[in-house]
N, C-alpha and C positions, 0 to 999 in steps of 0.2 A: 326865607330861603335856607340859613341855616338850620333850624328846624324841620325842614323836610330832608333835609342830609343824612340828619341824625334819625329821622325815621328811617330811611332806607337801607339807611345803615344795620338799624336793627332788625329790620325785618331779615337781611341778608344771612345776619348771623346766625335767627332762626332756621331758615333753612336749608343753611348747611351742618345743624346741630340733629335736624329729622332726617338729614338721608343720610348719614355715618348712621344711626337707630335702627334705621329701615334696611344695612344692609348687612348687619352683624347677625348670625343667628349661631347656634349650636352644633357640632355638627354628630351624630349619631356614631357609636363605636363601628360599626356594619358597613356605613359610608365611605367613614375614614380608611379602613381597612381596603375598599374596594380603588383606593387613592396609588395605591399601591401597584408598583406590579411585580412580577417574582422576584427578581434580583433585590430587590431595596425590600422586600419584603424578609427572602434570604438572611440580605444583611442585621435588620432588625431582631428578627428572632435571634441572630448568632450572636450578637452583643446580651441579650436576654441571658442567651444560655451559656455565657463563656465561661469557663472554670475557671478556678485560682491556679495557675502555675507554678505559683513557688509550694503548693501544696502536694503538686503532682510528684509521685516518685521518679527519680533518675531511670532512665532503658537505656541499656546496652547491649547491642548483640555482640558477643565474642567468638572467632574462628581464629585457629592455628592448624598450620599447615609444618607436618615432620616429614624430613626422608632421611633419611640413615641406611647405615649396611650392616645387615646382620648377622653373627658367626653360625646361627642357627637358624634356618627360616621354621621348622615347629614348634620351638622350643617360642623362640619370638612371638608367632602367633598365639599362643599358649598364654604367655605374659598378659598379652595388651587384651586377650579375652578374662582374664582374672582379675585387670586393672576395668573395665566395662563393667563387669558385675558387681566389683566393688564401691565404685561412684556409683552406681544406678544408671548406668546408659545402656543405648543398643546400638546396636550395628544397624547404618542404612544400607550399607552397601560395600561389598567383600567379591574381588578379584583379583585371579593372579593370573600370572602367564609366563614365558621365557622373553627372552629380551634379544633384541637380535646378533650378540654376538655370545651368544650362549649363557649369560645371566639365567637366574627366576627371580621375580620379584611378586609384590602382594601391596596390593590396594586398599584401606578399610578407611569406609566417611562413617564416624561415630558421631552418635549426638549426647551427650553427657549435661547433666543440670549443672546451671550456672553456678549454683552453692557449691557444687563439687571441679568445678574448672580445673582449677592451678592445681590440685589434689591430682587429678587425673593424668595431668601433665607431668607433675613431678613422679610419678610413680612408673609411667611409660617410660622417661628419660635415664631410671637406673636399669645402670647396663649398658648404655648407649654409648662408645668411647670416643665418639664423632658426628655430628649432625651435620649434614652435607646443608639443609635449612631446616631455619625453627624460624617460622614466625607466629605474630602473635598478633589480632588484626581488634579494634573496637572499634564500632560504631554507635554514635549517640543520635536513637531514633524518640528519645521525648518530645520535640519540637512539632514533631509530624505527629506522636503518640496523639498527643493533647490537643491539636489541630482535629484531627480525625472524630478525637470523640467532641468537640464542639461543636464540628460540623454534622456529626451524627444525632444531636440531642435538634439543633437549629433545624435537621430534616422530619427528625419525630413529632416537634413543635409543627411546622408546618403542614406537616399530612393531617394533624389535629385539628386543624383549621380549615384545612379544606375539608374534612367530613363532616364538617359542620355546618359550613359550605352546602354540600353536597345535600343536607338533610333540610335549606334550605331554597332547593332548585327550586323554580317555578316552572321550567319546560323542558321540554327534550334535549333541546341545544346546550342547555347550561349543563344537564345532568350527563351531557357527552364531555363538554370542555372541562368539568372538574374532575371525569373521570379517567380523561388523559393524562393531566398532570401529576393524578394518584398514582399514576400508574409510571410518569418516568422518576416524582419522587420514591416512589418505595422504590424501582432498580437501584437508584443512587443508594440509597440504604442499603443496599444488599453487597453493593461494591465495598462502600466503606466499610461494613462490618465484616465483610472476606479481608481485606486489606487488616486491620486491625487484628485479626483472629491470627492471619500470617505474621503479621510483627507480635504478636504474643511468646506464642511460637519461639520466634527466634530469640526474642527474650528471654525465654525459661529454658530452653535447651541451648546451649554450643554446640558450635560443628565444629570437630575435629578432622583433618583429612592427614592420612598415617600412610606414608609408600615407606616401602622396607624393600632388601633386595640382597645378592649372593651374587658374587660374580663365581660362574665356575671354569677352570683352565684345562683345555681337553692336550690330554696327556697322547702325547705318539711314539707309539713301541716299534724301534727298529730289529727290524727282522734279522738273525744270524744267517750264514750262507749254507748252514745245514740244515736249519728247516726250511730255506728257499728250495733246497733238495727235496726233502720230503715232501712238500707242496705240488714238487713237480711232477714224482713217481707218483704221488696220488689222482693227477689229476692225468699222466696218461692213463694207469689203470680204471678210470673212468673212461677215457675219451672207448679204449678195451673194449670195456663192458656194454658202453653203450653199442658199437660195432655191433657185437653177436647180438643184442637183443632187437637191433635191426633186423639180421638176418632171420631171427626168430621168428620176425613179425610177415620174413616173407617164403613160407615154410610151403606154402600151395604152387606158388609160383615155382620154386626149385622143381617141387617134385613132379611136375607137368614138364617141364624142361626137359628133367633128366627120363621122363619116360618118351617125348618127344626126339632127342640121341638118340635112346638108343634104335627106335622102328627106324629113324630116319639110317643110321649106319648097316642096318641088316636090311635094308632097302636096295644101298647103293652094292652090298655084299654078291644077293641074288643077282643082281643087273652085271657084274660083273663076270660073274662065272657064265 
């Protein structure tokens, strides 16, 4: 009896040793991949392609915003265009206008290279004997820099793949469905490299925004009581003038009138005699 224990025993062990054997196989890079689906595939590639960070350089965008009052507004504009050509910037955008209590003032958004910044700044501010505001604003876009292009290499990777895919179809159906996806991965490509292209951009240029302005004080000239005189003699001999050239204007009618008297008085003449 014992001896049949220990047989069964071994047999047992047998074949639970052949179907662990029988259930293990290989699995094919092409399979594996199809294991997937976009998201986790997404992820995968991103960790593939993710940069070094601490290698990535520092982005900052810098904008400062000045207003001040000016003793000169040409003279002023004149500066801040000599102070432009001298850092290397341009003018985005320039206007002026009066202001509603009889002011002028003037608008300029420059964009000036970062290497030239505080240059720029400082060179705009002589002369300036009060800044009404000066600010001075940074923002640290590295985080997102370096996100963007990881995600950007993680999309490149992955279109790679589906055209590979794609050069693998076997039927109509497949060569539509990968060609969908090609089609929302490269948008996404298109978005994040506009997006990256705009934070460049604001990286390598500053925005400056410059209001300048002139209050001016309108001056009222009280009148003496002898040219209120002369004013007035002027202006009967207008009221005058105009009269007769009234009358001038009604030069046909008179003379019909006066020819109308007089047949009518040598009418009533005859009738009396």
């Amino acid at each position: 009896m014992r001896q049949l224990l220990l047989l069964l025993s071994f047999l047992l062990i047998l074949s639970c040793e052949n179907a662990s054997n029988g259930t293990s196989s290989t699995s094919e890079p092409g399979i594996a991949y199809e294991a997937y689906d976009d998201m986790e595939l997404d992820e995968i590639v991103l960790e593939e392609t993710a940069p070094d960070t601490q290698a990535t350089t520092q982005k900052i965008i810098k904008t400062g915003n000045l207003r001040f009052e000016a003793q000169d507004m040409a003279v002023t504009h004149a500066h801040i265009l000599t102070v432009i050509k001298k850092t290397e910037g341009y003018i985005q955008n320039d206007n002026s206008g009066k202001e509603s209590y009889g002011g002028v003032f003037q608008n300029l958004t420059v964009r000036v290279p970062t290497r030239n910044f505080q240059m720029a700044l400082d060179e705009i501010s002589k002369g300036v004997a009060h800044f009404d505001e000066k600010t001075i604003s940074q923002k640290d876009v590295t985080e997102e820099f370096v996100d963007l292009n990881a995600r950007l290499k993680a999309k490149r990777a992955l279109e790679d793949r589906y055209i590979n895919l794609l050069s693998k179809a076997k039927n109509v159906k497949e060569i539509l469905e990968i060609e969908r996806e090609l089609a929302e991965i490269r948008e996404e490509i298109e978005a994040k490299q506009g997006r990256l292209k705009y934070l460049q951009s604001q990286v390598s240029l500053s925005t400056l925004h410059i209001h300048f302005y002139k209050n001016e004080v309108a001056t009222k000239v009280t009148n003496s009581y002898g040219s209120k005189m002369i004013n007035a003699l002027k202006s009967g001999w207008n009221g005058v003038s105009v009269f007769f050239l009234g009358l001038l204007h009604l030069w046909p009618f008179l003379i019909l009138l006066s020819v109308s008297t007089f047949f009518v008085r040598r009418w009533i003449k005859k009738k009396d005699k």
